[in-house]
Structure formats: C-alpha cells, structure tokens
Wavefront OBJ file of the C-alpha trace (Angstrom):
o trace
v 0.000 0.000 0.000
v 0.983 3.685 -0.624
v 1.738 5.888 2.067
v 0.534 8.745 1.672
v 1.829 12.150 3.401
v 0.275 15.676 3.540
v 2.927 18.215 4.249
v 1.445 21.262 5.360
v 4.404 23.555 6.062
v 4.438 27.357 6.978
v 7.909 28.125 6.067
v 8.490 26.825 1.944
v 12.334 26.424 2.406
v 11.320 23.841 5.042
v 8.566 21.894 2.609
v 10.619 21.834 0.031
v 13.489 20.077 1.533
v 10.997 18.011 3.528
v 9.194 17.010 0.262
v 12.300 16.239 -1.394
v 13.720 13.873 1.286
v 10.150 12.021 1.374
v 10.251 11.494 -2.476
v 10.626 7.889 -2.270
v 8.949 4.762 -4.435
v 6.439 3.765 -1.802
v 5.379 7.616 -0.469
v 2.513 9.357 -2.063
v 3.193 13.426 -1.640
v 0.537 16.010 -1.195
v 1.759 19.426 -0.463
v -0.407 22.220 0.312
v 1.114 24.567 3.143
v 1.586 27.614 0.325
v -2.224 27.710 -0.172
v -4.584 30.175 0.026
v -6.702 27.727 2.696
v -4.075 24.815 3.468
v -6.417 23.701 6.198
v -9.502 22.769 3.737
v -7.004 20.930 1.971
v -5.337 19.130 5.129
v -8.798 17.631 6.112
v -9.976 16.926 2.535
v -6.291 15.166 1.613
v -7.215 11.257 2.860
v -3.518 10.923 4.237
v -2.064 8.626 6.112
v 0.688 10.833 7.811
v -0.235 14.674 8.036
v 2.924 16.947 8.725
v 1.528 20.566 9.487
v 2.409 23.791 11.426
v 0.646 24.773 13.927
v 0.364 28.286 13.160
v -1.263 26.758 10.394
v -4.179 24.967 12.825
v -7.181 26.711 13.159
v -7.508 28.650 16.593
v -8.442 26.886 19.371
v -5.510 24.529 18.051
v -6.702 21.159 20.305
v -9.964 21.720 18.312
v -7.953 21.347 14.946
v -6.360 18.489 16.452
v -9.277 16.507 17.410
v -10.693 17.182 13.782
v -7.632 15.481 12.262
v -8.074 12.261 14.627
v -11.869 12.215 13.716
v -10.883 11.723 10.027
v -12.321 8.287 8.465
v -8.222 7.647 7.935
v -7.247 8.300 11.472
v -4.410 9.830 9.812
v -0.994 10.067 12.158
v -0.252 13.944 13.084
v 2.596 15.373 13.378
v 2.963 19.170 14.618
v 6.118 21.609 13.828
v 5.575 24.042 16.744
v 7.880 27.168 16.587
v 8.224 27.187 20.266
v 10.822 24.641 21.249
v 9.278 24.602 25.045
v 8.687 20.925 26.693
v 5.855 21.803 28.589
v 3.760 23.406 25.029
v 4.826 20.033 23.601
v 3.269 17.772 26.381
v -0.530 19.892 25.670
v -0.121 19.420 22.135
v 0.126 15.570 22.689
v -2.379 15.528 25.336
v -4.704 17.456 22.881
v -4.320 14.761 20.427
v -1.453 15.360 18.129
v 1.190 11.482 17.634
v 4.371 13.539 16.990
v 5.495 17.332 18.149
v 8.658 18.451 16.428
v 10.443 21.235 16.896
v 10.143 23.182 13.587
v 13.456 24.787 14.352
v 15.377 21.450 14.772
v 18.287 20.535 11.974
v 16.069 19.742 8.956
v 17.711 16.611 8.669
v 16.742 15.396 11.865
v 13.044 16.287 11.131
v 13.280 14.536 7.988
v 14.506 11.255 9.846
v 11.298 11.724 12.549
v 8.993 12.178 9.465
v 10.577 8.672 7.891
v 10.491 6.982 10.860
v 6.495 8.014 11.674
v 6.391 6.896 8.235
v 7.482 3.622 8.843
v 5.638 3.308 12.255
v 2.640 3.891 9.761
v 3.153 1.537 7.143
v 3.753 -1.125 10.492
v 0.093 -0.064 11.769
v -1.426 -0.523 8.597
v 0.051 -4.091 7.982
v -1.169 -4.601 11.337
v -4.749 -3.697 10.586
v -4.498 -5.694 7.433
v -4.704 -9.185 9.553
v -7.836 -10.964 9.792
v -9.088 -9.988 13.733
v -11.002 -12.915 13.869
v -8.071 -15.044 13.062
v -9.304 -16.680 10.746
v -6.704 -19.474 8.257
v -6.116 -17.729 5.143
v -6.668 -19.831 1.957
v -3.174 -22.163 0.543
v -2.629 -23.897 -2.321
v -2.617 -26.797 0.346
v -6.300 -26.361 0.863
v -6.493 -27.773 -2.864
v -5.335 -31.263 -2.088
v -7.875 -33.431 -4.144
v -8.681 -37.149 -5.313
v -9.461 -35.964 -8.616
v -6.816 -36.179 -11.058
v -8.309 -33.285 -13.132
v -7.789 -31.140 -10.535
v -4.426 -31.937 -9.381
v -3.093 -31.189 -12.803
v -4.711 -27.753 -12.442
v -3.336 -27.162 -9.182
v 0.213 -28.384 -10.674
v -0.474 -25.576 -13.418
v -1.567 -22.981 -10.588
v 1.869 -24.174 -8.083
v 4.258 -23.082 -11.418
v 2.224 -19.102 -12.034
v 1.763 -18.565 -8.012
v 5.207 -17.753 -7.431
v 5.483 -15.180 -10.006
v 4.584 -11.022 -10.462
v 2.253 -12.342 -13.704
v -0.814 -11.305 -14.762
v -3.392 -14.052 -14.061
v -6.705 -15.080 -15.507
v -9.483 -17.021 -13.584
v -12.018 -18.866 -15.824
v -15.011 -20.560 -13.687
v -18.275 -21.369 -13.250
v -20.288 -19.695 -10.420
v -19.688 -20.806 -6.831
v -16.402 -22.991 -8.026
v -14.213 -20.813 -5.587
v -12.636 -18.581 -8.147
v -11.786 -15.664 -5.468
v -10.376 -18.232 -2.832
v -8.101 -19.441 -5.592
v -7.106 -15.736 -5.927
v -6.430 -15.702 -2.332
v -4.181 -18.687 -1.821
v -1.895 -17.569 -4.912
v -1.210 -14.083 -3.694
v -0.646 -16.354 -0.245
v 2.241 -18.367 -2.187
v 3.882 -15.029 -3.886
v 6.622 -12.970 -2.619
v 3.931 -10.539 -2.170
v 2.309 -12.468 0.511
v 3.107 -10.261 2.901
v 1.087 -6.897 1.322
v -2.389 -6.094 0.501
v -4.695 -8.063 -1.275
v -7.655 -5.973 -2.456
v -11.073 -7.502 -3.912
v -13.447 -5.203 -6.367
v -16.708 -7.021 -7.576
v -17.193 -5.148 -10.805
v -20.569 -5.797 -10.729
v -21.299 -4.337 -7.142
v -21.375 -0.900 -7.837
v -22.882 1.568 -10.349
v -20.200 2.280 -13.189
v -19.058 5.758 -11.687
v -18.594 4.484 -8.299
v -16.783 1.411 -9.927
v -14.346 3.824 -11.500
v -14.031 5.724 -8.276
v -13.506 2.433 -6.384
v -10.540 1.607 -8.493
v -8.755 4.614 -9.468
v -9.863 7.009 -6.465
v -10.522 10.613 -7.043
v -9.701 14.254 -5.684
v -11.970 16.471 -3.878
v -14.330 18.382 -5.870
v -13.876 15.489 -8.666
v -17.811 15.313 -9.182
v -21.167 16.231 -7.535
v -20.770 14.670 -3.419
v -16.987 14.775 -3.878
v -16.199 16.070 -0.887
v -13.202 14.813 0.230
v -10.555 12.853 -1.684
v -10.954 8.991 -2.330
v -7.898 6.610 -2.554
v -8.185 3.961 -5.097
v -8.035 -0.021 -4.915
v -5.415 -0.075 -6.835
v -3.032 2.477 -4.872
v -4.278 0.509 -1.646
v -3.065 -2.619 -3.124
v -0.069 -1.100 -4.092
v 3.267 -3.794 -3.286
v 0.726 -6.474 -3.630
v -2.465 -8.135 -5.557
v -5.752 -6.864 -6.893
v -8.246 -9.377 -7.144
v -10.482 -7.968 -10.010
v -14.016 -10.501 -10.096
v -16.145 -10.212 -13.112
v -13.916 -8.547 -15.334
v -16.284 -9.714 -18.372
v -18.733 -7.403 -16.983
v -16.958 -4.136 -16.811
v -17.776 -1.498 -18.701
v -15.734 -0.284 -21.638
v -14.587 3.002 -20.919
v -13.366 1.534 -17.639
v -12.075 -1.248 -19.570
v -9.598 1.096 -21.810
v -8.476 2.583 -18.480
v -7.578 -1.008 -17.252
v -5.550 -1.598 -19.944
v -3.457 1.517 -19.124
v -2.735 0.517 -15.731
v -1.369 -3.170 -16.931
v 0.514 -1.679 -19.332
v 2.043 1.126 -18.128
v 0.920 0.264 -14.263
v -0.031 4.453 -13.463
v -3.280 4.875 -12.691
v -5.026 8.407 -12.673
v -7.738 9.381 -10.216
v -10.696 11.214 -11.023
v -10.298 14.708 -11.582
v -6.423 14.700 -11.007
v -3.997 16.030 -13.691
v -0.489 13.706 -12.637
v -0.855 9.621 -12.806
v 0.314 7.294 -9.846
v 2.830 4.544 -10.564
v 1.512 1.659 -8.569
v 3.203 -1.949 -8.051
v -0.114 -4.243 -8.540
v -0.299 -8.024 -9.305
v -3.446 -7.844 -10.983
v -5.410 -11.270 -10.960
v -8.764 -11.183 -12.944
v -11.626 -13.792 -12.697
v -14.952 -13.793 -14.975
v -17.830 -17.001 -15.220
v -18.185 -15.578 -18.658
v -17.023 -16.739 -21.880
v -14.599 -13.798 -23.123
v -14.031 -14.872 -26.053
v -17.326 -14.724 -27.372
v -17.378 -11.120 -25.167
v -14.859 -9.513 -27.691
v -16.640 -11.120 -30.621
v -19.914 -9.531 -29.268
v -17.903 -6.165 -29.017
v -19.109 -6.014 -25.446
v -14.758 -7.077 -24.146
v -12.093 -5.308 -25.705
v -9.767 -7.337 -27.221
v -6.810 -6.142 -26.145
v -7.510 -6.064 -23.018
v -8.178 -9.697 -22.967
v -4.708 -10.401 -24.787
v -2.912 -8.389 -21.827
v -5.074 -10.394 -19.427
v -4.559 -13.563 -21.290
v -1.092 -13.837 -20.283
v -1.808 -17.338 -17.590
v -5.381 -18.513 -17.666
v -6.308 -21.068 -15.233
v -10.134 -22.523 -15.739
v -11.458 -24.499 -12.309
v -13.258 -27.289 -12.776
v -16.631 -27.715 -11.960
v -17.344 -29.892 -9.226
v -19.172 -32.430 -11.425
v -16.295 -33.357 -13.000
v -14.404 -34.534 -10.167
v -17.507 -35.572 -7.738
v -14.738 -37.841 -5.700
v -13.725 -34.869 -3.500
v -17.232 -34.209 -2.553
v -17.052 -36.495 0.804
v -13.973 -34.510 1.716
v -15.745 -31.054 1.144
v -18.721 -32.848 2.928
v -16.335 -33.563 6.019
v -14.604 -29.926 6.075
v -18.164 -28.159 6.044
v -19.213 -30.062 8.920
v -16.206 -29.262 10.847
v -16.507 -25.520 9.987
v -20.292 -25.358 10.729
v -19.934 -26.968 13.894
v -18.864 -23.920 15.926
v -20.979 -22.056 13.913
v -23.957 -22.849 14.720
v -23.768 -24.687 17.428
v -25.302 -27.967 16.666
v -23.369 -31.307 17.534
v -23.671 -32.850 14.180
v -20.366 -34.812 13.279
v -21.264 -36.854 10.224
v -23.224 -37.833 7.367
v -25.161 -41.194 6.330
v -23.996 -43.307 3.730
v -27.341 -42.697 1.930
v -27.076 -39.010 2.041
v -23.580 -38.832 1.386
v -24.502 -40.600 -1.918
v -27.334 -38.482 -2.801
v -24.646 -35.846 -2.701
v -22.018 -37.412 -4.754
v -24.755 -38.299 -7.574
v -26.051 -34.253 -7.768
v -24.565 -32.225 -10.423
v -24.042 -29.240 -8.353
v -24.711 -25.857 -10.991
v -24.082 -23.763 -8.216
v -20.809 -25.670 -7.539
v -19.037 -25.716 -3.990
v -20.857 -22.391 -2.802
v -24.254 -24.417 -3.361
v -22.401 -27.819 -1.552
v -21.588 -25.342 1.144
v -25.303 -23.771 1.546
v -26.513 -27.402 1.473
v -24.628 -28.864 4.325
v -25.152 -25.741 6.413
v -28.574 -26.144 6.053
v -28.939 -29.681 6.335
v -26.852 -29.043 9.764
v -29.580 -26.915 11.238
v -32.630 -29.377 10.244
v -30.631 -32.239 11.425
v -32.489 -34.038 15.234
v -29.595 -36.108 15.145
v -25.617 -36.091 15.710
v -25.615 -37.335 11.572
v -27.189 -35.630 8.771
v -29.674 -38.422 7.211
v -31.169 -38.185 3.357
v -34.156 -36.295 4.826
v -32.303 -33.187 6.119
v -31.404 -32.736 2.523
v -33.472 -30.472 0.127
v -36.094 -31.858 -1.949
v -34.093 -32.319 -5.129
v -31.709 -34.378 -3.293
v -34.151 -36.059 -1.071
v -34.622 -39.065 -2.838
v -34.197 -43.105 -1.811
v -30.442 -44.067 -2.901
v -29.900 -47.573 -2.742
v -26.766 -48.788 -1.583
v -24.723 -50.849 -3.189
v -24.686 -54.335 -2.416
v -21.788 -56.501 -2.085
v -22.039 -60.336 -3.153
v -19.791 -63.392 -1.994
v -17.792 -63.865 -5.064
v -17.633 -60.394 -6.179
v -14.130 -60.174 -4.845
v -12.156 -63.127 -3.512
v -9.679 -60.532 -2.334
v -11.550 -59.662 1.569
v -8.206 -60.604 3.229
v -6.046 -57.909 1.613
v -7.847 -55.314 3.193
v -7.159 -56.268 6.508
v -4.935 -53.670 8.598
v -6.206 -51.185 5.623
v -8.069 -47.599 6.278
v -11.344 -47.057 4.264
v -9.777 -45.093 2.289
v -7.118 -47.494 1.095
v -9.501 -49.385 0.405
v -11.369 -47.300 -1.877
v -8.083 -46.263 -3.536
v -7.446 -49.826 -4.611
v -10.857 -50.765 -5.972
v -11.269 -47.091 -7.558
v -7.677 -48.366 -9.362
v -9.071 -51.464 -10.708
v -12.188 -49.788 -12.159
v -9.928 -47.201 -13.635
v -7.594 -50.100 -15.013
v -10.312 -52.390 -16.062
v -12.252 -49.258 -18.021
v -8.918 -47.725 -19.175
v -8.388 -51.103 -20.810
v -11.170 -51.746 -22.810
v -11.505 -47.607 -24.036
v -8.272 -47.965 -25.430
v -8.788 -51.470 -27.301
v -11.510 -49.561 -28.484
v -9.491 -46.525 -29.961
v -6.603 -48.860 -30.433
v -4.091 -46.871 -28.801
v -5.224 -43.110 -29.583
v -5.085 -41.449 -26.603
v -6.337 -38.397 -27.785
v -9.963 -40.501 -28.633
v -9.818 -42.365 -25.343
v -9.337 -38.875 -23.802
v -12.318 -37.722 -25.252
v -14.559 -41.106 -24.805
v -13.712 -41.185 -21.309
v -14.086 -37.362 -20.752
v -10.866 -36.418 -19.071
v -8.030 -34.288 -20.538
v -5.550 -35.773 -22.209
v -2.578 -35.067 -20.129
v -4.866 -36.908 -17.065
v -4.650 -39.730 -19.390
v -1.406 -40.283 -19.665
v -0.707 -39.887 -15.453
v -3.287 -42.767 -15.459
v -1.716 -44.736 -17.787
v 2.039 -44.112 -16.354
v 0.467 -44.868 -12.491
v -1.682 -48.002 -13.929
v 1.312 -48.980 -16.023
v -0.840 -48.870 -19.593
v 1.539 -48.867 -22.596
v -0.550 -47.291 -26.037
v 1.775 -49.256 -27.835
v -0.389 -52.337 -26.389
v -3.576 -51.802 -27.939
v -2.094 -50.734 -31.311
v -2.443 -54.215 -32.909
l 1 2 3 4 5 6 7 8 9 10 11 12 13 14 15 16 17 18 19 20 21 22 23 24 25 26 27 28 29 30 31 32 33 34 35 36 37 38 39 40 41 42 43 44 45 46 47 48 49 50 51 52 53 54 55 56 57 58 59 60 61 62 63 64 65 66 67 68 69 70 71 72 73 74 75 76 77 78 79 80 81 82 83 84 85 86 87 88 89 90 91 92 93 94 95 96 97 98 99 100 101 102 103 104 105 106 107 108 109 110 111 112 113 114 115 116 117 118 119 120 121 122 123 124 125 126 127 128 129 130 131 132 133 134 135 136 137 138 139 140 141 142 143 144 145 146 147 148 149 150 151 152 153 154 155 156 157 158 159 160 161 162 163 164 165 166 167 168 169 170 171 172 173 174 175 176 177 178 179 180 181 182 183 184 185 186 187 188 189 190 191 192 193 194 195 196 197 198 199 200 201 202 203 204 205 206 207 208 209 210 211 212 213 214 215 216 217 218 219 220 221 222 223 224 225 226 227 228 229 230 231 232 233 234 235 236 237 238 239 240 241 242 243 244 245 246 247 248 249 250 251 252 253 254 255 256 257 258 259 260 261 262 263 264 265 266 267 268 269 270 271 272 273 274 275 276 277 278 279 280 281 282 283 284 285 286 287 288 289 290 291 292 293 294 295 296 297 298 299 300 301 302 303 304 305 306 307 308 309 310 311 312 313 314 315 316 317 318 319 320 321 322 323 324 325 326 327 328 329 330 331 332 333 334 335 336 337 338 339 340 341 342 343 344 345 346 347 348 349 350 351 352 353 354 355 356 357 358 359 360 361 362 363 364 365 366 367 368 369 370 371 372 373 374 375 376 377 378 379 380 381 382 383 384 385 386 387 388 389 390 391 392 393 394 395 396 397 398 399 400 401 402 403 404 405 406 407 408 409 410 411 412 413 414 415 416 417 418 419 420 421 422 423 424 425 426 427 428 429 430 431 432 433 434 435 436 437 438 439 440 441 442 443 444 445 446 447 448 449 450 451 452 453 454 455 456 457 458 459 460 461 462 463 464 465 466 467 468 469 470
C-alpha cells in the first residue's frame, strides 16, 4: 500500500526540503502549506501521515487536532511548533497530536522523525491488514484433491503462483474462483502486502471507477473529500479484479493503461500514480465470445490472457465431494452450534450423484442447512433439500464379487477405496483404449478427461498405447 503524506508547512524552504527527502517509491506526496486555505485541503487530503504547522491549525488549536483524529483515515499527526518549550509540547500531545517536532530542529533530523512516523505507519497498517477474527487464510494446500483433473490444475496454478504475472481465472459460479485468488497471492513474494477484492458488478459504473482509481476532492457532484483507489491501496501487492467480463468499456480502456504502463489516474487529477499491482482477474463468462460480441475489448483480454487457469466444476471430479462434505461439517460446527459430526452413507450418496450448478458455494449452503434441520448427531437423506431427497440404494456386495476380503485387513477405508477405484480405472482404461486402439487423444475424449490426465493414469496403472495398437 501507498503511504501517503500531507505536508502542510508554513515556512516553503522547510517543505521543500521536507518534500524532497520524502520522495521515495512507496510515499505518495501532497503538499499544500503555500495555499490560500491549506487547512480545507489538510482535512480533505485522505492521508495517512499529516505533517503541518501549527500556526497553520485553526484557533483553538486542540480543536484542529481533534478534527484530524476524527478523520475516516485516522491519519498520524505530526505538529512543527515554533516554540521549542517541553511543557507546550506535552498539551499538544495531550490534545491529540502522535508527533510534536520542533520546527526549528536541523532539517535533517526532522526529515529522519517524518521517515520513521512513516514507517511506524506503514507497520500499523500491515497490522490492521490481519484478519481480527483469526481466521486461516486460503493455501494452495487447501487444494489437495482425489481428482486427477484437478491436481493437474493445481500443478499448473503451483508453477504461475510464485510469479509477479498477470493471471486469468475462468469458472463457473460458486467454483471458488476468489479463494483461488487468495491462496496464490498467499504463495507469492507478495504475501506479505495487501490483497484488495473489487466485484465489478457491485457498484454503479461511476462508483466502480471511483472504487478503483480514487478521485480528488471536488472530482464530481458529493466529492467532498478525496478517495484513494483499490489499486493504490493494493499497491506492493495483488488486486483481485471478479467479473472482469462485466466491466464497462470506458473503464475497460483505463484497465488496460494501468497493466501496461501500471499508473493509474484518479478522477479529476492532472499527474498519474505509478503503482506496483499483481493484478489477478476472474470472470464465469465466456470472453471470447465477449470480444466477438464487441461487449470485451480485445486487447484487453490479450494483456489479461497472459496465464489462464479454468477451475473445474465440481461435477467433473464428484470424488472430492465427501472430503468437502467432512470440512463443512467441521466448519459449521462452531458455527452454529449444533453437535452434528457426520453424514449417512445414503445421504452422502445423494450428494455425490447431484450435479451441483451452483458448484461448492451451493455444496456449502446445502450442508449448512442440512446441519440446522438435522435431530440427530448425523445428517440423514431427509435433512437434505427436496431435489436431493430421494431413496439411494446402496450398493450391495455379493460373496464372489471379490475373492480378495483378506487384503484389506490392517487397511483404512480409504485405502480401500483407492485400490478398488484403481481397478475400475484399469479395467475401463483397458477396454476404451482397445476400443481406440491406442489413440489417446480418442480415449481422452470417450472417457471425458483431458488428455494429459490420461497419460498420469496410464504411467500410475502402467498402460503402454503401444499395447492396444495391434
């Protein structure tokens, strides 16, 4: 994030130096102590550090004070007081004010207190940053999965998180598109910054271009103070930018400046900002088709285009339901405050046999629910909405369908169902690519898995294509 600092200086030798010793990378400057009305500007300025002389304070100067601690940015003050007397000191910082400097002090050693308040700000606002409620931030471990789909996406994702590139997030609704934004910037170097989320679809389109690039007092009708951008407060780290497809296009051309030339320029102000933004985007929306509609530009999509990672739906690997099943339960159960620790069999296979449009958001609202109708310690198949309310019956195992019981002594359930789910695998595996005599690309297709998830299949079942040529 930008720091930003207000110098509001009486004397302009003094401001000038001061400004020029602050002009630093991560320091946004605002001066305005050779103004007609510096103190209109002071309050209006949305800084975090304010530097201002007192003489420059409206009269009773505790009442100025207070008015620059009741700002919405709690801004950090720091007075230059031309009276270099202790005891004046102490009642400006029982008034209010963080800092009281001596304006007649060595200019370097008020430029060193300025950096260091500077510092102690950027500190705070890291600080304020961290989840109160403690809650675990999303990894790329949270993706562990049975499905081998999705572990070859997550292999993809573990090779782009690392990096400062611009990322694209295809998805359906509900398939977790922002919490795979999350656990990247979590993996990057820039872990340790902001990570700012704008819905583009949340707010009417001149709000949305306030919301992003900020604006200056006076900007528009109800501008009446400044407004800092998402972008400069994600400055040093990511912008998470949901919906894209559905931005408007005169935003969208102002996008495109910021990726390429990463300045932004806020409403109503004459210079640009240079910002340092990872900029991941996310859409449910075919952009493609988008450009060819003329409702995306397209080259905004080709900077955007640079890593695109599409989720898969969670039909298409239904195996990790039971273990999305499980980690609901476990977070609903402090939640609300109902002792339900499992699932039946019956309802965990109505579950797995549901196509899920809305994905693992609509999973998610469906074991919540189910948690709060449940009588018992285990949701049952009637605690389940109607469309998933329906008599599964369970499958039934015969004496001679396996002859292999004894293996599976000492094994977990699990183990268990990793072996069988291998033999089904091997056993179908086999007889698509007899079928296609060797063409993986066909048995990719027949089967409905991508290609590359083929061929780990093969390699872990040990299936040679040469085999089935003949």
């Amino acid at each position: 994030m930008l720091s930003k600092l207000v110098l509001a200086v009486k004397s302009k030798s003094l401001q000038q130096y001061l400004e020029k010793s602050a002009s630093h990378a991560n320091v946004l400057l605002e001066t305005c102590g050779q103004l007609r009305n510096p103190w209109q500007k002071v309050v209006q300025s949305c800084g975090d550090v304010i530097v201002i002389s007192d003489t420059l304070i409206p009269s009773p100067v505790e009442s100025g004070i207070a008015v620059l601690n009741n700002l919405p940015e709690h801004p950090t003050t720091v007075i230059l007081s031309d009276r270099d007397s202790s005891e004046d000191h102490a009642q400006l910082v029982a008034a209010g004010a963080d800092v009281v400097l001596y304006s007649g002090a060595s200019r370097k050693s008020l430029a060193e207190a300025i950096d260091a308040t500077l510092e102690s700000r950027r500190q705070l606002n890291m600080l304020e940053r961290q989840d109160p409620k403690k809650r675990i931030q999303p990894r790329l471990i949270d993706f562990i999965s049975e499905s081998e789909t999705m572990r070859i996406f997550m292999n993809e994702v573990g090779l782009v998180a690392p990096s400062n590139s611009v990322v694209l997030i295809l998805g359906e609704t509900g398939v977790g598109k922002e919490h795979l934004a999350k656990a990247i910037h979590a993996e990057s170097s820039r872990a340790s910054e902001p990570f700012v989320t704008v819905n583009t679809t949340a707010l009417p389109e001149q709000l949305l271009e306030s919301e992003l690039f900020g604006h200056t007092q006076g900007a528009f009708t109800g501008a009446v103070r400044s407004r800092r951008g998402a972008f400069e407060m994600a400055h040093g780290g990511t912008i998470f930018l949901d919906e894209i497809g559905d931005m408007p296009l005169h935003l969208q051309a102002k996008l495109l400046r910021v990726l390429q030339d990463y300045e932004v320029q806020p409403i109503g102000e004459e210079n640009s900002i240079w910002v340092d933004v990872r900029v991941i985007a996310a859409t449910n929306r075919d952009l493609d088709k988008e450009v060819e509609a003329g409702n995306f530009r397209k080259d905004l999509y080709y900077r955007l285009n640079v890593v695109t990672l599409t989720i898969p739906p969670i039909r298409e690997r239904k195996e990790d339901i039971p273990a999305f099943v499980r980690l609901f339960i476990k977070q609903f159960h402090d939640k609300i405050g109902r002792e339900v620790d499992s699932i039946s069999d019956h309802a965990m296979i109505s579950l797995c046999r549901y196509d899920w449009p809305g994905n693992v958001r609509e999973l998610m609202n469906v074991i919540e629910r189910a948690m709060l109708l449940c009588r018992t310690d285990e949701i049952s198949l009637d605690d389940l909405p109607a469309m998933l309310n329906r008599e599964v019956p369970l499958p039934q195992l015969r004496e001679g369908d396996y002859d292999d019981y004894a293996s599976w002594i000492g094994k977990s359930l699990a183990e268990v169902q990793r072996e069988m789910l291998d033999r089904v695998e091997y056993k179908y595996l086999k007889m698509v690519l007899k079928e296609t005599r060797g063409r993986v690309g066909e048995a990719a297709r027949i089967a409905g898995i991508h290609p590359r998830g083929l061929y780990n299949k093969m390699k872990r079942l040990k299936l040679q294509k040469e085999d089935f040529k003949k």
